[in-house]
C-alpha positions in Angstrom: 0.6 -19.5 -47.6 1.0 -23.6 -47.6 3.7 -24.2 -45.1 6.5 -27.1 -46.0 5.8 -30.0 -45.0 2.0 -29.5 -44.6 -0.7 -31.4 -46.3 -2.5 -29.3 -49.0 -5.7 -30.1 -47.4 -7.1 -31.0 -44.1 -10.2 -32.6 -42.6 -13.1 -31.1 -40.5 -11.0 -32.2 -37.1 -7.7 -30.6 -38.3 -9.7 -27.4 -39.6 -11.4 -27.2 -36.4 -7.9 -27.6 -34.3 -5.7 -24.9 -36.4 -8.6 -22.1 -37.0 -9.2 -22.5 -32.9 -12.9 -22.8 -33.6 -14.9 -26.0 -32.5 -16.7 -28.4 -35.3 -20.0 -27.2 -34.4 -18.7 -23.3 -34.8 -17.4 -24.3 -38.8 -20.2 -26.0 -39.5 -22.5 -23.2 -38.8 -20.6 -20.8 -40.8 -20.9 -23.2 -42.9 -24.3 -23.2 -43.3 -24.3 -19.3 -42.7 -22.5 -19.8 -46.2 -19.8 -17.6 -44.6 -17.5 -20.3 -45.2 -17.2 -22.3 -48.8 -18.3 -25.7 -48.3 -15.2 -28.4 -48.8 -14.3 -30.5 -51.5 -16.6 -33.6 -51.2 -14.5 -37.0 -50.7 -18.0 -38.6 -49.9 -21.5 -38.4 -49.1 -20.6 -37.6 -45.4 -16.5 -36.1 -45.9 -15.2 -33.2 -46.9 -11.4 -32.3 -47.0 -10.4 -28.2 -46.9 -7.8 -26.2 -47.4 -5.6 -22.6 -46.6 -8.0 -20.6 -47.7 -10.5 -22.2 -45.5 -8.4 -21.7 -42.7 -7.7 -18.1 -44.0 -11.3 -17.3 -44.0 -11.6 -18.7 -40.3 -9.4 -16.6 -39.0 -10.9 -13.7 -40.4 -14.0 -14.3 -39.1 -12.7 -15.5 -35.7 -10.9 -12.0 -35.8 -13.9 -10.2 -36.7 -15.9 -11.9 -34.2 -13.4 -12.7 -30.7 -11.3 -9.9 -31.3 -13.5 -7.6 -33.2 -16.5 -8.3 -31.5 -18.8 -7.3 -34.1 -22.0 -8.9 -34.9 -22.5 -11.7 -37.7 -24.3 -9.2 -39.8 -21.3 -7.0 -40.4 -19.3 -9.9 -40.8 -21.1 -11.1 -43.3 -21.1 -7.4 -45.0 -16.7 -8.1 -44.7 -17.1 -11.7 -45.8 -19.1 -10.2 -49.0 -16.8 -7.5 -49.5 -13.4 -10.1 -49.5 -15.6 -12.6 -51.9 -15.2 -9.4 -54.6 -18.7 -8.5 -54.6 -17.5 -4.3 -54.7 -14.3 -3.1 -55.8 -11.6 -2.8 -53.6 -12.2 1.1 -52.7 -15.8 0.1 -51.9 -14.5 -3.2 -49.8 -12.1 -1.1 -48.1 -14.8 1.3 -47.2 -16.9 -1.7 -45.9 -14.5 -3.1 -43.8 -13.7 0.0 -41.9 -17.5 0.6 -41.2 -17.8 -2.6 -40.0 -14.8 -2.0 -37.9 -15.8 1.4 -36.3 -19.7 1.0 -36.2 -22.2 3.2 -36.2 -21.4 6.9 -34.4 -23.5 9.7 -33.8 -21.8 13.7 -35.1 -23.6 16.3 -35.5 -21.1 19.0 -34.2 -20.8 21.5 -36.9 -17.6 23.4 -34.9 -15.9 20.1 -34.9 -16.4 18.7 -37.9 -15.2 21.9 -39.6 -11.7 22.3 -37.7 -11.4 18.3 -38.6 -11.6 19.6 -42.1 -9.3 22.5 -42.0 -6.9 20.5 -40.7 -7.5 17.1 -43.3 -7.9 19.8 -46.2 -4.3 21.3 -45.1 -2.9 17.5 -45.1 -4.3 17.3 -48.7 -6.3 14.4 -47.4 -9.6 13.0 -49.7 -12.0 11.5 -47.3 -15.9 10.9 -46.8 -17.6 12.8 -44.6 -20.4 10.4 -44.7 -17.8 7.9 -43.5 -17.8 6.0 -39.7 -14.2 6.9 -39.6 -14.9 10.8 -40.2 -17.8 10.7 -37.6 -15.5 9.0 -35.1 -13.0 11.5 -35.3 -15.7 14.7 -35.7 -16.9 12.8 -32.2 -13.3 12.5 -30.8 -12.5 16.3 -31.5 -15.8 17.3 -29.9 -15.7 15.3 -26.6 -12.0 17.0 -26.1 -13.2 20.2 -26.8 -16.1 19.8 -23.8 -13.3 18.8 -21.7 -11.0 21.3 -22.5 -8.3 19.6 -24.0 -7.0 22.5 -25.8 -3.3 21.2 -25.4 -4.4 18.0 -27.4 -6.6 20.1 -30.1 -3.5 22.5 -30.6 -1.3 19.6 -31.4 -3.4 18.0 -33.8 -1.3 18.3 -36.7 1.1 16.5 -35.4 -1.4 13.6 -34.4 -2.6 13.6 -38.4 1.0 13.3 -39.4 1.1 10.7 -37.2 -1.7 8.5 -38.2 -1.0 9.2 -42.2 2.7 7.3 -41.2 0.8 4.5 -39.8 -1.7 4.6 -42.0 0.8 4.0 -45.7 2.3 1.7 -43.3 -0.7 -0.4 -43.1 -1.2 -0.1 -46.5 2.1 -0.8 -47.7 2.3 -4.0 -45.3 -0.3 -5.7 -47.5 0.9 -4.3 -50.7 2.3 -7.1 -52.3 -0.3 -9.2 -51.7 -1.5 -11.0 -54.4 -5.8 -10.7 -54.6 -8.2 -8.6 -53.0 -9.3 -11.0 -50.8 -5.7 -11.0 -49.0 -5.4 -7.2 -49.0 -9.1 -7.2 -47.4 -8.0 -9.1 -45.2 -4.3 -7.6 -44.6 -6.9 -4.4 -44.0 -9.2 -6.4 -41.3 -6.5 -8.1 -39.4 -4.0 -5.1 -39.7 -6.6 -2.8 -37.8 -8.1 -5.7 -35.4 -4.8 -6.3 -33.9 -2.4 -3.6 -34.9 -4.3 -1.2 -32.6 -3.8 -2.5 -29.0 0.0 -3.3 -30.2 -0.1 0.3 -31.5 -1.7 2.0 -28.1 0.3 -0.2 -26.1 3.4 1.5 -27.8 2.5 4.9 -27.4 2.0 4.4 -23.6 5.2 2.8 -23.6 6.3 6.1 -25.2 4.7 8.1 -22.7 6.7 6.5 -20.2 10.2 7.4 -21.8 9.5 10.8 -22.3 7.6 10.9 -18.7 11.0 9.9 -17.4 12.7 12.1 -19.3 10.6 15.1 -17.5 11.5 13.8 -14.1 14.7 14.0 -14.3 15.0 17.4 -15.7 12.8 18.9 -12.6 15.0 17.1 -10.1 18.2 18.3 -11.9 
């Protein structure tokens, strides 16, 4: 969104200082063609605009913060350019976002889908995010962290809350490039604010359990 007062578009210098990326960074996306080139003012000048910034930012996400490789970026930067439909963008974003991750644990995979099938959930099973939690549910079940396993219900009611909550954040918005990217930069940095809050949670109710056994 163009903020008041701002000037509809911007040199290479200004790009360079509001996206947080140096000159010679942009202008290898550039030629990357990860970036849209500018609107030419001369042989030598270009002037840019928001969604040039927009599209920095994503990739500085996907990259700093993300730290994925430009090849899945570039699978993203295809996917918010329209070149699937939004199911299928969705689908590569989170792939990107998880990576590749090895399941084969038939016990685990089959208690994830009791308890998915029971939430009336429709997912891939040929998905990243599937594997990762097959993965998850088996590494606690080596350790013997029945307690966790037992509760899992209530961790999948959990995550569908903050899952409709992502999706609902970037409801309104108005193209599939800006829900893509709602998607990407909801999931790059909602996560540490979201595991920083549950630890903050655990330390309220850890409190709570003190002072009951001192009482």
């Amino acid at each position: 969104m163009q903020e008041s007062g701002e000037k509809p578009e911007m040199r290479m210098a200004e790009l360079s200082r509001r996206s947080e990326l140096s000159v010679p960074t942009i202008k290898y996306y550039l030629r990357e063609r990860l970036l849209p080139p500018g609107r030419r003012t001369s042989v030598n000048q270009a002037v840019y605009d928001q969604t040039h910034l927009d599209r920095l930012r994503l990739i500085r996400a996907l990259t700093s913060m993300a730290g994925l490789p430009l090849a899945k970026v570039r699978a993203v930067v295809d996917a918010v350019d329209g070149r699937a439909s939004e199911i299928e963008a969705m689908g590569v974003t989170q792939d990107a976002l998880i990576g590749e991750v090895e399941a084969d644990d038939v016990d685990a995979s089959a208690f994830l889908d009791r308890v998915i099938t029971a939430r009336g959930w429709h997912c891939e099973a040929s998905s990243p995010a599937y594997r990762a939690a097959v993965s998850a549910i088996a590494m606690l079940s080596r350790e013997d962290m029945t307690p966790i396993l037992d509760r899992l219900d209530a961790y999948v009611e959990a995550a569908e809350a903050v899952g409709r909550t992502d999706l609902d954040a970037i409801a309104d918005a108005g193209s599939l490039e800006e829900r893509i990217r709602g998607v990407v930069l909801g999931s790059v940095l909602r996560r540490p604010l979201l595991e920083a809050l549950v630890l903050l949670a655990q330390q309220h109710f850890a409190q709570g359990l003190t002072r009951s056994e001192e009482s």
